[in-house]
N, C-alpha and C positions, 0 to 999 in steps of 0.2 A: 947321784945328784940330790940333794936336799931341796927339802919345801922351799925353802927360802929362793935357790938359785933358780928353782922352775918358776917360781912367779916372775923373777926377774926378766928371764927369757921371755914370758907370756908379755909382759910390758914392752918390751922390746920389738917384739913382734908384731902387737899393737901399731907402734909408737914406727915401724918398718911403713906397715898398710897408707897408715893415714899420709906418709911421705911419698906414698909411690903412686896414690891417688888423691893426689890435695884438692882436686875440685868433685869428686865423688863419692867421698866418703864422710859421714857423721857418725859422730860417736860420741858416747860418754858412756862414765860408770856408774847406773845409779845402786849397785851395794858392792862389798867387799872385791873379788877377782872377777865380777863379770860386765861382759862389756853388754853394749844396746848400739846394733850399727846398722846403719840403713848406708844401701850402696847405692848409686846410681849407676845404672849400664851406658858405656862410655858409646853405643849404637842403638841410638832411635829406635822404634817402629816404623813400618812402609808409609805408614801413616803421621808418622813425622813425633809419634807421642815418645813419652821416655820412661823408662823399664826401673824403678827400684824392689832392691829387696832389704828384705828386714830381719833382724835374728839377734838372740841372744848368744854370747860367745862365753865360754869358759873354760878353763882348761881343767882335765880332768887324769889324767895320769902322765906320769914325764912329761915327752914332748906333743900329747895329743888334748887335743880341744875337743870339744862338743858343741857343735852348734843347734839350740831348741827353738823352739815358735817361731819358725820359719813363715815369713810372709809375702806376696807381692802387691806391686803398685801400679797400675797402668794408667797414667794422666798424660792428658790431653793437652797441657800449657809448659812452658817455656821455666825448669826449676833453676835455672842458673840467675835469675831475672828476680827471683823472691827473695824478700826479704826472710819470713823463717819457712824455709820447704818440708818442715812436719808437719806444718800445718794447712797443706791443699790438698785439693778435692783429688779424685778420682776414682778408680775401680778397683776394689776393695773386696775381696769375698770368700768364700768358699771355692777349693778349687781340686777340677776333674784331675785324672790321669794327664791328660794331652797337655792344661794347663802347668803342673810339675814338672812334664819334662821340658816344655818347649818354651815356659817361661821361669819360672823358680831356678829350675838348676842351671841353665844357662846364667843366669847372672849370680850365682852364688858363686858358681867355678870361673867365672873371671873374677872375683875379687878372692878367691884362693890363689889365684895365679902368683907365681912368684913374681916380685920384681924381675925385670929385666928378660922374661922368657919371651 
């Protein structure tokens, strides 16, 4: 597979996410093959808040991506209701072990989820 046919794929696969979650997902590209995506988790808090995360995507050999600066978001307001949702408050920070597992990767791996599983 040539450079060219694996970016293709990478766009594709892109271009797959943002269809399988059209009210969850933001993205753009601001340089060459990488993406800037903030997800929103498609399940509240107990508390009624809502779960984003954030991360740079690129693809790095054939068919494998690298996901870096991983982030999350825990806010207290209603993001479906805003006009631009990068730009609200909430809880922002450095985060423990317990925060990683229980909240980062949880919503990373639902927006790795394939279509349709």
């Amino acid at each position: 597979m040539n450079n060219e046919s694996v970016l293709v794929y990478f766009y594709d696969w892109m271009d797959t996410k943002k269809k399988h979650f059209p009210n969850h997902l933001q993205s753009y590209t601001p340089y060459g093959v990488v993406y800037k995506i903030r997800y929103f988790r498609q399940k509240n808090t107990s508390f009624g808040s809502y779960i984003s995360c954030s991360a740079y995507i690129r693809q790095i050999h054939g068919n494998s991506i690298e996901l870096v600066e991983l982030a999350f978001l825990i806010n207290h307001s209603d993001y479906q209701r805003s006009v631009n949702r990068f730009n609200k408050g909430g809880d922002l920070g450095p985060m423990n072990e317990e925060e990683r597992s229980e909240i980062l990767l949880p919503c990373i791996e639902e927006f790795l989820t394939p279509p349709y599983a």
